[in-house]
PyMOL Python script that loads the backbone (N, CA, C, O; Angstrom):
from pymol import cmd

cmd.read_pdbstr("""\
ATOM      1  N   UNK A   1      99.212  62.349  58.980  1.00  0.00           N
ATOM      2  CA  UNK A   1      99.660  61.476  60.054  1.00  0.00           C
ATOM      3  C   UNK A   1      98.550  60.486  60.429  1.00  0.00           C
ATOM      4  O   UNK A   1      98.741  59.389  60.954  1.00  0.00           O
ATOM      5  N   UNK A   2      97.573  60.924  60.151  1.00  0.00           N
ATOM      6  CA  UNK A   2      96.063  60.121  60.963  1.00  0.00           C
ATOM      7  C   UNK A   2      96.051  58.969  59.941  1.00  0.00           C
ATOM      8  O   UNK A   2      95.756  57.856  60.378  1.00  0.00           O
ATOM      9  N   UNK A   3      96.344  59.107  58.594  1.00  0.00           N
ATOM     10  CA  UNK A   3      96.081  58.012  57.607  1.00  0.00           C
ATOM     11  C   UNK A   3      97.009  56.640  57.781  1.00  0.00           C
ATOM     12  O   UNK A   3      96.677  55.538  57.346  1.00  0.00           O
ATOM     13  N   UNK A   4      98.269  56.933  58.523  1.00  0.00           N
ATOM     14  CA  UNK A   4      98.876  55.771  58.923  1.00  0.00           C
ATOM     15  C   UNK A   4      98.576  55.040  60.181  1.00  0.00           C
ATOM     16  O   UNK A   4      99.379  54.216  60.619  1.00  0.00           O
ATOM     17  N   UNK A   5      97.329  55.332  60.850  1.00  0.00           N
ATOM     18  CA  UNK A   5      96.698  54.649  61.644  1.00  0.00           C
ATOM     19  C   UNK A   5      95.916  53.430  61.263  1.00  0.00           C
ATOM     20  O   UNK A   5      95.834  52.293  61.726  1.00  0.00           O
ATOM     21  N   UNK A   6      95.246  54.208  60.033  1.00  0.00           N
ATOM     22  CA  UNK A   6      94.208  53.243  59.732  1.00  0.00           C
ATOM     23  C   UNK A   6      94.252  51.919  59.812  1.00  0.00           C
ATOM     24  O   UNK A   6      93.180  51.419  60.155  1.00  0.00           O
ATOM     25  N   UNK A   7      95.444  50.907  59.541  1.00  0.00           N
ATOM     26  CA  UNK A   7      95.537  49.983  59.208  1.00  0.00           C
ATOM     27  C   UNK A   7      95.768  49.015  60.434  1.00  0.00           C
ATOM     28  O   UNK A   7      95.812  47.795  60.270  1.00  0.00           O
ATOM     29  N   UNK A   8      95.924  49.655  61.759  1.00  0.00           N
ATOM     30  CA  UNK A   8      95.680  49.465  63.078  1.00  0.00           C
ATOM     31  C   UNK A   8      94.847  48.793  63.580  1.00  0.00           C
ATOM     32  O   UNK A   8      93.855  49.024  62.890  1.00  0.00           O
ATOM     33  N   UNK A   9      94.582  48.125  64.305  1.00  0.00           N
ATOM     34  CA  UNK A   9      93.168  47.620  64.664  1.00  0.00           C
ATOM     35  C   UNK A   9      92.275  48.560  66.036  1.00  0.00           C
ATOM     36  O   UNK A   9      92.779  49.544  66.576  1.00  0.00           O
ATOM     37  N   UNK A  10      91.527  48.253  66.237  1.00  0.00           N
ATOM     38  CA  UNK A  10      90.826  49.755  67.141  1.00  0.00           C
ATOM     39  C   UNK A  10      91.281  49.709  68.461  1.00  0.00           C
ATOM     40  O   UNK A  10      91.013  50.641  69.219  1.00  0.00           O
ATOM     41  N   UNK A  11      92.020  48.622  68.884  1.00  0.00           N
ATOM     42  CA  UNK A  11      92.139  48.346  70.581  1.00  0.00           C
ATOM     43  C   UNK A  11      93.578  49.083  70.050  1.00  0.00           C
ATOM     44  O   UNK A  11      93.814  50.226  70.442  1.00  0.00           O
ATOM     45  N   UNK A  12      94.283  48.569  69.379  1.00  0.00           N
ATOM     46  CA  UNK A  12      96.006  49.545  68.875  1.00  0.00           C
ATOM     47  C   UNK A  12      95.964  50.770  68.897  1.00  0.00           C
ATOM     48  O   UNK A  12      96.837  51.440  69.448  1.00  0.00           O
ATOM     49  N   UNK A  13      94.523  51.473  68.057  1.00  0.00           N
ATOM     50  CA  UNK A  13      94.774  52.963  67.651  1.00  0.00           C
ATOM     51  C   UNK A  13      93.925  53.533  69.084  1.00  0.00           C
ATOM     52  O   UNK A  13      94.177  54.697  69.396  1.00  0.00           O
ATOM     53  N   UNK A  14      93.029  52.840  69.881  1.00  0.00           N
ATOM     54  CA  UNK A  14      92.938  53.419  70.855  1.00  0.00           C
ATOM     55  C   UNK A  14      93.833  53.670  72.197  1.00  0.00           C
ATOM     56  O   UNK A  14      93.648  54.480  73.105  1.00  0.00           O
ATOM     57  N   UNK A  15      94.842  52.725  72.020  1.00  0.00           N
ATOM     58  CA  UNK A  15      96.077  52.416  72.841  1.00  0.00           C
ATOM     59  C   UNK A  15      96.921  53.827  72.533  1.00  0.00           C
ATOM     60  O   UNK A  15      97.303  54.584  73.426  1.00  0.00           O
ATOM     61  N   UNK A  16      97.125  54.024  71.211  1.00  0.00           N
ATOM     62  CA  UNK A  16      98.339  54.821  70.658  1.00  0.00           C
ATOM     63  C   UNK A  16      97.510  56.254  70.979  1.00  0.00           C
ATOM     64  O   UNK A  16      98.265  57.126  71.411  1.00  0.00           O
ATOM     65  N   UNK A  17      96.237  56.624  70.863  1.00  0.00           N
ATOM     66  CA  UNK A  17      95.904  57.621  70.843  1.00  0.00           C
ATOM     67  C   UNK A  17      96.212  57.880  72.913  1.00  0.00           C
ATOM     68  O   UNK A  17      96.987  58.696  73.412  1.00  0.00           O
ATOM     69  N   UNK A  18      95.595  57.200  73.428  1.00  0.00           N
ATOM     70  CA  UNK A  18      95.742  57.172  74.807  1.00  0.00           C
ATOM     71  C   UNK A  18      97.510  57.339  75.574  1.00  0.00           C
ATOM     72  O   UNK A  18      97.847  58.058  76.514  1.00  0.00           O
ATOM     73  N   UNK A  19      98.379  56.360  74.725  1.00  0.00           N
ATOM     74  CA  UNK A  19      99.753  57.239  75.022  1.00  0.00           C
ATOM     75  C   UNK A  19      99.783  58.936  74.202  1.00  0.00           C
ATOM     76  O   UNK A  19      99.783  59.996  74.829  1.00  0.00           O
ATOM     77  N   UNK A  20      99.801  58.831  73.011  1.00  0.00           N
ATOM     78  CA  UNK A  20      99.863  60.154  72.930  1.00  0.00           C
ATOM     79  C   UNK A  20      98.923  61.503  74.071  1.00  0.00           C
ATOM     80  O   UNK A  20      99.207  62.544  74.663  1.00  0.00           O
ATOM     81  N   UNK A  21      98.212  60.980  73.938  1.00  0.00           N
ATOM     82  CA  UNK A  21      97.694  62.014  75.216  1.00  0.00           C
ATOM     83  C   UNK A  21      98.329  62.085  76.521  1.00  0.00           C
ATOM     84  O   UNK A  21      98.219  63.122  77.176  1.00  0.00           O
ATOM     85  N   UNK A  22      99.004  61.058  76.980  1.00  0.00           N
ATOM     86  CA  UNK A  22      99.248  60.898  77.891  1.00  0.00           C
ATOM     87  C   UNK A  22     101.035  61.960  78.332  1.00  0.00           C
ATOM     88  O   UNK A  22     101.454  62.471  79.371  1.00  0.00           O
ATOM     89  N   UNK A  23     101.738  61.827  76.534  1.00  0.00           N
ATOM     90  CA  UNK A  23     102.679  62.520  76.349  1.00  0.00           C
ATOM     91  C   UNK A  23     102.645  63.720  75.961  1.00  0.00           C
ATOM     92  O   UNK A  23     103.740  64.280  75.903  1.00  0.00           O
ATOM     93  N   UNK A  24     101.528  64.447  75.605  1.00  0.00           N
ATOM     94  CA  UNK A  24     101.695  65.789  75.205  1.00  0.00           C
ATOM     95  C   UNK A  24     101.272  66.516  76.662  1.00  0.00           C
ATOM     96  O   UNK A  24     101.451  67.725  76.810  1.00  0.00           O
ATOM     97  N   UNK A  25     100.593  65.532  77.915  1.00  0.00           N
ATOM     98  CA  UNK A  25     100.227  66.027  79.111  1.00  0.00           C
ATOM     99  C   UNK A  25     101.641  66.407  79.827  1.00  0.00           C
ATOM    100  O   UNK A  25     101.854  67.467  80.415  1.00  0.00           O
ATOM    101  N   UNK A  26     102.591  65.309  79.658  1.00  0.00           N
ATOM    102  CA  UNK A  26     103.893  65.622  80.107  1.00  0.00           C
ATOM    103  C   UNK A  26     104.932  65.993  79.119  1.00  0.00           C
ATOM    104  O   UNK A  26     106.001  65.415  79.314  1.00  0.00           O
ATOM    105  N   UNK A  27     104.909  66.645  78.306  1.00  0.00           N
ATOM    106  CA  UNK A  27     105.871  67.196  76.825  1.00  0.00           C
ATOM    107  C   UNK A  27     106.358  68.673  77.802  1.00  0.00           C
ATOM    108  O   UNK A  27     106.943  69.621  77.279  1.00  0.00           O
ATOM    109  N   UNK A  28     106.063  68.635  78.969  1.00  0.00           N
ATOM    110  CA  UNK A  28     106.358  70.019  79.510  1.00  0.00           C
ATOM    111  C   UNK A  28     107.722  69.790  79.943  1.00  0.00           C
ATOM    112  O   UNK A  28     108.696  70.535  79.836  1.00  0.00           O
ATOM    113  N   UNK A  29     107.605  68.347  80.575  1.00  0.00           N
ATOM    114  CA  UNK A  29     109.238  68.509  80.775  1.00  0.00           C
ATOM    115  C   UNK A  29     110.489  67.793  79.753  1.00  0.00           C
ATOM    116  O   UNK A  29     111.595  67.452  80.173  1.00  0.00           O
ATOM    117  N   UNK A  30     110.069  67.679  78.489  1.00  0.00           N
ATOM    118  CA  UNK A  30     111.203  67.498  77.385  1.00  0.00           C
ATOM    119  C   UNK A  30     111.645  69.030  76.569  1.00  0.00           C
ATOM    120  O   UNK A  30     110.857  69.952  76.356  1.00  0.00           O
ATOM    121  N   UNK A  31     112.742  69.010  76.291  1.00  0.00           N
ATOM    122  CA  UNK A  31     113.244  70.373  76.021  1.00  0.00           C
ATOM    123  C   UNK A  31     112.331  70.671  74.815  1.00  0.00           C
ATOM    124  O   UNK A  31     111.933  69.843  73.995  1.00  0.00           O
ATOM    125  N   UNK A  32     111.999  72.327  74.850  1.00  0.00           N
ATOM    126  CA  UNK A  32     110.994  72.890  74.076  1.00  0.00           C
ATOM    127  C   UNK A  32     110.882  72.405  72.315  1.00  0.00           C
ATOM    128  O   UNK A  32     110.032  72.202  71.447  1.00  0.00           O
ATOM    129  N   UNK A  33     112.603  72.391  72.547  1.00  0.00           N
ATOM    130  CA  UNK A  33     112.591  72.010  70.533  1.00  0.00           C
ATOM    131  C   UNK A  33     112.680  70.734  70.420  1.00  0.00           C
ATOM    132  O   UNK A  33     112.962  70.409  69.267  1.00  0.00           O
ATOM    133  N   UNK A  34     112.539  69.723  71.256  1.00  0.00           N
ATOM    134  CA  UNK A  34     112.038  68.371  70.688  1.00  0.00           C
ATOM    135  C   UNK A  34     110.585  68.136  71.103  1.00  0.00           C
ATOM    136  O   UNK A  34     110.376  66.953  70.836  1.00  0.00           O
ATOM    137  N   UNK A  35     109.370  68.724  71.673  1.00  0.00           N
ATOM    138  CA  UNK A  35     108.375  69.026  72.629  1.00  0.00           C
ATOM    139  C   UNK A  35     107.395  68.355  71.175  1.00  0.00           C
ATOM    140  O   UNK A  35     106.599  67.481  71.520  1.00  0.00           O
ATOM    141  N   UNK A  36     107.399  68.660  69.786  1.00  0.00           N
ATOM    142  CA  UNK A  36     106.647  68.051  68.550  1.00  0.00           C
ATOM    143  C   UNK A  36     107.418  66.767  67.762  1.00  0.00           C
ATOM    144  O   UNK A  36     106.957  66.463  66.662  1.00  0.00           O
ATOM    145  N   UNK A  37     108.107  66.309  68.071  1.00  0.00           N
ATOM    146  CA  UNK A  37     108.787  65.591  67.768  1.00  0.00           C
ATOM    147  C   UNK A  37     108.546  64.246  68.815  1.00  0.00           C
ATOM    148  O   UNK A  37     108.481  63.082  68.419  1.00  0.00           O
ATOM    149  N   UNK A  38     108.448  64.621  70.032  1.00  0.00           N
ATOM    150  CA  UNK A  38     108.278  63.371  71.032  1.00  0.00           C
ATOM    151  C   UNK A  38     106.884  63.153  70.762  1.00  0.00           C
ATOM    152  O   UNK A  38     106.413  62.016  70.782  1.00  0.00           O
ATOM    153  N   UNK A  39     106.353  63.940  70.569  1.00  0.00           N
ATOM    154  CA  UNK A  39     104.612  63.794  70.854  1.00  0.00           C
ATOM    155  C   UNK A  39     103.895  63.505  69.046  1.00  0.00           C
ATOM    156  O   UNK A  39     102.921  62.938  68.550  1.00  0.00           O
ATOM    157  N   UNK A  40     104.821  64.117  68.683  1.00  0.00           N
ATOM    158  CA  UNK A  40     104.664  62.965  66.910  1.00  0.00           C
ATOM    159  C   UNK A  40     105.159  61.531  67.260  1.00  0.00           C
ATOM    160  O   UNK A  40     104.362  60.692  66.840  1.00  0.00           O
ATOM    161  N   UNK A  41     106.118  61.052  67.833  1.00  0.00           N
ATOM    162  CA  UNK A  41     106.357  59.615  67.099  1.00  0.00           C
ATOM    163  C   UNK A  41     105.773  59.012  68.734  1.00  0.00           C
ATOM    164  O   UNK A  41     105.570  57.799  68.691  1.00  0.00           O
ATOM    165  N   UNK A  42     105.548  59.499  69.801  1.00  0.00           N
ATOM    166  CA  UNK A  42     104.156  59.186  70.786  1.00  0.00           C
ATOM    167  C   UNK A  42     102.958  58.451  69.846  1.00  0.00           C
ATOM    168  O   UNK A  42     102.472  57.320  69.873  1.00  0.00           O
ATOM    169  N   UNK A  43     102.735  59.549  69.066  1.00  0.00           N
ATOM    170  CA  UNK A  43     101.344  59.249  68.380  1.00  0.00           C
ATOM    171  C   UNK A  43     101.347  58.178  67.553  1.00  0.00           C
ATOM    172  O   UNK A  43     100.366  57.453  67.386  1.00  0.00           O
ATOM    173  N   UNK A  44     102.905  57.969  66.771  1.00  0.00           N
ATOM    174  CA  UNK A  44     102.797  57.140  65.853  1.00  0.00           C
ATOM    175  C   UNK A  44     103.780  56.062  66.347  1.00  0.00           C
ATOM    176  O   UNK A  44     104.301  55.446  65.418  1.00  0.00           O
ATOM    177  N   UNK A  45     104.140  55.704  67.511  1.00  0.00           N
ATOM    178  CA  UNK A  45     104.595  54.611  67.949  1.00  0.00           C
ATOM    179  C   UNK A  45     104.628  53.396  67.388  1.00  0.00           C
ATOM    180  O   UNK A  45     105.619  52.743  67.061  1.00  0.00           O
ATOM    181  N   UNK A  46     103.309  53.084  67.279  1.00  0.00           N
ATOM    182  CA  UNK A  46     102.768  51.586  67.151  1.00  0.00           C
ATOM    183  C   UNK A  46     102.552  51.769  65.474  1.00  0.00           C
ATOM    184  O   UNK A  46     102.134  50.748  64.930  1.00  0.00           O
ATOM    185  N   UNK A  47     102.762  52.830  64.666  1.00  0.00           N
ATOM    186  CA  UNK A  47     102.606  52.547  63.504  1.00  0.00           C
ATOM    187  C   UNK A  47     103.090  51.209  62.762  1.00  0.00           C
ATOM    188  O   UNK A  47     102.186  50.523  62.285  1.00  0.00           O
ATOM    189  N   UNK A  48     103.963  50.909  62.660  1.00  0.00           N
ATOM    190  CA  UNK A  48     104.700  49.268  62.379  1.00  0.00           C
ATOM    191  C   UNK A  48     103.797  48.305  62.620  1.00  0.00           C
ATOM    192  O   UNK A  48     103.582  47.518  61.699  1.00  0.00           O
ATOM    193  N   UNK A  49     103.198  48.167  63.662  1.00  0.00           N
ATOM    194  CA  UNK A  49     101.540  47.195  63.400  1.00  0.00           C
ATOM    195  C   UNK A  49     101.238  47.553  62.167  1.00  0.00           C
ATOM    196  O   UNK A  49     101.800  46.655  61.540  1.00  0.00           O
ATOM    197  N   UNK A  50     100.860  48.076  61.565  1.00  0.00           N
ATOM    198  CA  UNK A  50     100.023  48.523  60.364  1.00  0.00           C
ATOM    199  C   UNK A  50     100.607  48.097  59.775  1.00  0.00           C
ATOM    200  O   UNK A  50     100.009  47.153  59.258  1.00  0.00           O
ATOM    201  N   UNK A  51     102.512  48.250  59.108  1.00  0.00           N
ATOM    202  CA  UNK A  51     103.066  47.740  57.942  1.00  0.00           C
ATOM    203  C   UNK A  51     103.615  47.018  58.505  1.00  0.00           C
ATOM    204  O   UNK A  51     104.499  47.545  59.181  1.00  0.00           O
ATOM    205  N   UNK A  52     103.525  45.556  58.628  1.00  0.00           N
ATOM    206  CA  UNK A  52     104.851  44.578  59.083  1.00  0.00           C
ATOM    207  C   UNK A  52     105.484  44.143  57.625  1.00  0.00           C
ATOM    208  O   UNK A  52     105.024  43.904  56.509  1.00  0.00           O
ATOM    209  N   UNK A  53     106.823  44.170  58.254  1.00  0.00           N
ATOM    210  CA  UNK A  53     107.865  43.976  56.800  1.00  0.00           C
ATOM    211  C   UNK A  53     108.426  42.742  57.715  1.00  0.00           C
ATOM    212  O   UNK A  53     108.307  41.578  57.332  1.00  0.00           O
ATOM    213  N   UNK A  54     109.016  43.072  58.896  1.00  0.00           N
ATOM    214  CA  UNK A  54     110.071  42.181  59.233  1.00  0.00           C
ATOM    215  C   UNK A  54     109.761  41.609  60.974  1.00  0.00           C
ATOM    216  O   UNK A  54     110.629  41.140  61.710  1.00  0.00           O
ATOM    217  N   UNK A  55     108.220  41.822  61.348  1.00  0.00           N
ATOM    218  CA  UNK A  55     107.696  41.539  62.158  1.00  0.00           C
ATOM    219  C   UNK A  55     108.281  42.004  63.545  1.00  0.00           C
ATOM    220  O   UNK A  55     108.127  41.273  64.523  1.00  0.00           O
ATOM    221  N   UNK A  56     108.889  43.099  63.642  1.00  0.00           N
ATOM    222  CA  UNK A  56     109.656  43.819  64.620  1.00  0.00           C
ATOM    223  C   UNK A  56     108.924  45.061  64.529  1.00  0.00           C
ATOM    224  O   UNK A  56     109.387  45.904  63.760  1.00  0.00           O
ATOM    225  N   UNK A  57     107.575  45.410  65.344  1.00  0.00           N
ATOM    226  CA  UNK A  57     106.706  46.693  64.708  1.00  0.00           C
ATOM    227  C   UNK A  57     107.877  47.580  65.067  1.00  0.00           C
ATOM    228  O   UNK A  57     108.339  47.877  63.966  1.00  0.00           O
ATOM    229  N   UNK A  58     108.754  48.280  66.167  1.00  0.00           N
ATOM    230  CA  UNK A  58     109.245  49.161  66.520  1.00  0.00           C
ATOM    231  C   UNK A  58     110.339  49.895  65.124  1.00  0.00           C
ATOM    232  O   UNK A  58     110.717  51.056  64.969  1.00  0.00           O
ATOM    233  N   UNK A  59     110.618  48.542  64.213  1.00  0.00           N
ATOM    234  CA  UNK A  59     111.891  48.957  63.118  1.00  0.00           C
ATOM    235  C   UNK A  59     110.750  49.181  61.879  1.00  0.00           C
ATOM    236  O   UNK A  59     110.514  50.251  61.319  1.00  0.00           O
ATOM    237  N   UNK A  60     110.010  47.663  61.570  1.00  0.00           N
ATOM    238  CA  UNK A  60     108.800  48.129  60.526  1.00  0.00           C
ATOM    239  C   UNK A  60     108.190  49.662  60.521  1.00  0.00           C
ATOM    240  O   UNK A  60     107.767  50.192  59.494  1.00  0.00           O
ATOM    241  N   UNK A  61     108.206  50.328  61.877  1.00  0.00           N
ATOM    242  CA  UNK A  61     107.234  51.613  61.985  1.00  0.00           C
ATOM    243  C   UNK A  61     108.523  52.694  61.691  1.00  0.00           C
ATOM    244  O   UNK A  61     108.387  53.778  61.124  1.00  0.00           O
ATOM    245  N   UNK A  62     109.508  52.266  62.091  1.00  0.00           N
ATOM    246  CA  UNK A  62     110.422  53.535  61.759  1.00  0.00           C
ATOM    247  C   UNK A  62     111.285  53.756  60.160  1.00  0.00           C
ATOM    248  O   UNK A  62     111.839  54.676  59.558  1.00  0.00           O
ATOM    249  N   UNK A  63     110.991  52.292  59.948  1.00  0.00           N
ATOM    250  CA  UNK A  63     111.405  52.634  58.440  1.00  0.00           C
ATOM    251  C   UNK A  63     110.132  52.994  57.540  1.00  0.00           C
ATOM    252  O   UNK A  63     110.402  53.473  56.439  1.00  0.00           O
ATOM    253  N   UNK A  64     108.492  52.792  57.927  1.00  0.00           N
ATOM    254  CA  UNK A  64     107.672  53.444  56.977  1.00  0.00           C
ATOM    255  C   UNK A  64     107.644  55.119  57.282  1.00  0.00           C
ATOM    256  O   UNK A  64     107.419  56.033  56.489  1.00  0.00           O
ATOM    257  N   UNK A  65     107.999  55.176  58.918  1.00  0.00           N
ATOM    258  CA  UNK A  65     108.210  56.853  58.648  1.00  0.00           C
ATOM    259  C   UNK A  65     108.905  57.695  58.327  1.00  0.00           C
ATOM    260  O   UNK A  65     108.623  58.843  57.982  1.00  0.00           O
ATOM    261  N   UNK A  66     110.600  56.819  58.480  1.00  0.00           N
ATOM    262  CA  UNK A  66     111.404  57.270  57.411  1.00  0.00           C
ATOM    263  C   UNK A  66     110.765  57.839  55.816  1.00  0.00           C
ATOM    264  O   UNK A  66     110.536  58.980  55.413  1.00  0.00           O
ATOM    265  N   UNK A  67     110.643  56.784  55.301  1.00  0.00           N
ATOM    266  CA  UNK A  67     109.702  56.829  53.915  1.00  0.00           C
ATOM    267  C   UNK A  67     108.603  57.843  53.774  1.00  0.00           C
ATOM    268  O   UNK A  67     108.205  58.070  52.632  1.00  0.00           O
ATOM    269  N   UNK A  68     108.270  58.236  54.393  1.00  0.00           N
ATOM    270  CA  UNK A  68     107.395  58.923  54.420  1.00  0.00           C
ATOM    271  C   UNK A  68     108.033  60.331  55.119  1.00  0.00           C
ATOM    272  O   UNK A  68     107.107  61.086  55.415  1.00  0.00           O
ATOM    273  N   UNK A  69     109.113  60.785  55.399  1.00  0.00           N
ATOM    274  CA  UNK A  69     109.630  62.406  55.407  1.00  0.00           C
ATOM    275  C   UNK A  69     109.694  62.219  56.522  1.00  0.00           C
ATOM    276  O   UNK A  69     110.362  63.219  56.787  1.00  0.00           O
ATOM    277  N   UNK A  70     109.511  61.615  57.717  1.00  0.00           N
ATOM    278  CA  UNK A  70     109.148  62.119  59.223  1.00  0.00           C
ATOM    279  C   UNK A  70     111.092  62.085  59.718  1.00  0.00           C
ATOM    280  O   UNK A  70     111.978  61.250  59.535  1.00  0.00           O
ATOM    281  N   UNK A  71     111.057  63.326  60.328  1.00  0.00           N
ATOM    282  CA  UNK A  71     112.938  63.143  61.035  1.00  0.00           C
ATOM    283  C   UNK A  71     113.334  62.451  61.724  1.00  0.00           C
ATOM    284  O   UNK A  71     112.733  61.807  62.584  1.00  0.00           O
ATOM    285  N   UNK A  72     114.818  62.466  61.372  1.00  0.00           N
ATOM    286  CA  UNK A  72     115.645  60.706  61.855  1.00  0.00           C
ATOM    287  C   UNK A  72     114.989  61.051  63.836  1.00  0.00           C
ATOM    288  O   UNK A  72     115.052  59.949  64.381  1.00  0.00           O
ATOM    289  N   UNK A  73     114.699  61.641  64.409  1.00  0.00           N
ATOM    290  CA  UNK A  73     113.976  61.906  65.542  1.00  0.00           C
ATOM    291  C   UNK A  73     113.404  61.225  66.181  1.00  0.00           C
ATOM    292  O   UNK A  73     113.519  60.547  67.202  1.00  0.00           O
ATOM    293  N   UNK A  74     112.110  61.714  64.764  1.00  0.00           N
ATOM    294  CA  UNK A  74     110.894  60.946  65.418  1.00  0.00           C
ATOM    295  C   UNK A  74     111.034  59.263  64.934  1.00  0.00           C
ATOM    296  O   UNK A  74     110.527  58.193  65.271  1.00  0.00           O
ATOM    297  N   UNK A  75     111.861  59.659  64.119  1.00  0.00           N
ATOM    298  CA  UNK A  75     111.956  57.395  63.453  1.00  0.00           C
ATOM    299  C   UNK A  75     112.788  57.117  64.606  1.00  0.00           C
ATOM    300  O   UNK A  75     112.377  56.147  65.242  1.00  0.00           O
ATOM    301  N   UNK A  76     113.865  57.682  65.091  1.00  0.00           N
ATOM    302  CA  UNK A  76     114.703  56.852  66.605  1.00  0.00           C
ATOM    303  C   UNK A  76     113.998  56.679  67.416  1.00  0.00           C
ATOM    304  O   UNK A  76     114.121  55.580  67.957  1.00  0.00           O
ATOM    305  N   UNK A  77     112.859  57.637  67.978  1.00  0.00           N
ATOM    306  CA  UNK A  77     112.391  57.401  68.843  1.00  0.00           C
ATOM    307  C   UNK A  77     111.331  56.419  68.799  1.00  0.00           C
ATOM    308  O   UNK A  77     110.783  56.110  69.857  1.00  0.00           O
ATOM    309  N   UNK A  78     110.990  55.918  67.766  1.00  0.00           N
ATOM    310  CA  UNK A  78     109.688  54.639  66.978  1.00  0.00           C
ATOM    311  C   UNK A  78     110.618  53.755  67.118  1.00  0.00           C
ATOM    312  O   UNK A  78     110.271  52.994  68.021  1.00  0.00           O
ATOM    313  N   UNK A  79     111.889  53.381  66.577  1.00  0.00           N
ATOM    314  CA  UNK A  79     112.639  52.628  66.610  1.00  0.00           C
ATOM    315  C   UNK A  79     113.019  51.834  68.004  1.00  0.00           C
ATOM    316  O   UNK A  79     113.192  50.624  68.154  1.00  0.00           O
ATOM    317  N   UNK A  80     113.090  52.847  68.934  1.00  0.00           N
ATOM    318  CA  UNK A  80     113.608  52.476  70.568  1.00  0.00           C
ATOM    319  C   UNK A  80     112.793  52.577  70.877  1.00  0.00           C
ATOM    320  O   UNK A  80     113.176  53.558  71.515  1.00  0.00           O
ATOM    321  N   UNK A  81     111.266  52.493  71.247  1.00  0.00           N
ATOM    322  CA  UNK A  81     110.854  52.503  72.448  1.00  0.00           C
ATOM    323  C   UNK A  81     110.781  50.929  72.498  1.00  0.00           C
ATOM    324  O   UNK A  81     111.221  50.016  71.800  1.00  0.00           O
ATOM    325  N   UNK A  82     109.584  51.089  74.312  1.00  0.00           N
ATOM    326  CA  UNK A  82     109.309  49.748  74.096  1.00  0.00           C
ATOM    327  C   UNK A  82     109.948  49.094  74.409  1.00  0.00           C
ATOM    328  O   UNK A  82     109.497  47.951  74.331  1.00  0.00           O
ATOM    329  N   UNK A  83     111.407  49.189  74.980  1.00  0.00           N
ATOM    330  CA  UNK A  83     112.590  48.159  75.907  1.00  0.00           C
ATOM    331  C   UNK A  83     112.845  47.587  74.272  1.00  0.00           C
ATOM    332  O   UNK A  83     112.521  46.401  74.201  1.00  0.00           O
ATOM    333  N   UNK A  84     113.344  48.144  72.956  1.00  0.00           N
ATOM    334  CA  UNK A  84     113.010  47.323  71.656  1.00  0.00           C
ATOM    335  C   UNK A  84     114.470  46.768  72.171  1.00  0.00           C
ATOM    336  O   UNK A  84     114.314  45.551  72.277  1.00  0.00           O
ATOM    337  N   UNK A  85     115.705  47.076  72.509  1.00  0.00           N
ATOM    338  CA  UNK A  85     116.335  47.057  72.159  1.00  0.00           C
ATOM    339  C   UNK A  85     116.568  45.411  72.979  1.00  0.00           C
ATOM    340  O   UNK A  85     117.474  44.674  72.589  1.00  0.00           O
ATOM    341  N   UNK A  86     115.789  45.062  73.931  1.00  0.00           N
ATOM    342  CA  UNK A  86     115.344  44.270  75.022  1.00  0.00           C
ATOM    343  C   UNK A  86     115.175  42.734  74.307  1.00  0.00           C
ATOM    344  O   UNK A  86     115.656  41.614  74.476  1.00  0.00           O
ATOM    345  N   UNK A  87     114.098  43.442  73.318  1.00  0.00           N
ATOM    346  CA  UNK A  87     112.781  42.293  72.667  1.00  0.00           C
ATOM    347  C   UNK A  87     113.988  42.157  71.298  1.00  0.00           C
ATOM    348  O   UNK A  87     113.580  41.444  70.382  1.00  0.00           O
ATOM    349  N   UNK A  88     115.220  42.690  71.122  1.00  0.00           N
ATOM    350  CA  UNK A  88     115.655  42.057  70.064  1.00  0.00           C
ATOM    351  C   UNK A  88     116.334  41.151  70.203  1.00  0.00           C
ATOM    352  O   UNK A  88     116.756  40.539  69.222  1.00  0.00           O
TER     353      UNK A  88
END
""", "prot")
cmd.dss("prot")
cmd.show_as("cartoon", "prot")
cmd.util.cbc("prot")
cmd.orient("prot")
């Protein structure tokens, strides 16, 4: 998971690391069996910075984690955040 950061720039991956912390502090109140799943695509939110395909990071990030095995889950939830549905 850490290797699809890289391509981030350091103010991004310090951003993304800082929400993820911020969500595994409150993962107490999402139901227990989505509790790794919110706090995976938390972490990898902003992944789509890294690969832009279609300059929409929220869809770019959920179709490289598609590709990469991660569940239709954690890609919906990469997909929607962010008011995306707002900014489209």
């Amino acid at each position: 998971m850490r290797e699809l950061l890289v391509p981030l720039t350091d103010s991004r991956r310090a951003h993304t690391i800082e929400v993820s912390r911020k969500v595994e502090h409150a993962a107490h109140q999402v139901p227990e069996s989505l509790r790794d799943e919110v706090t995976t695509a938390a972490y990898l939110h902003d992944v789509g910075y890294g690969y832009p395909v279609s300059g929409f990071h929220q869809l770019d990030g959920a179709e490289r984690l598609r590709t990469c095995g991660y569940s239709p889950i954690v890609c919906y939830l990469v997909a929607f955040h962010s008011a995306s549905t707002v900014e489209a």
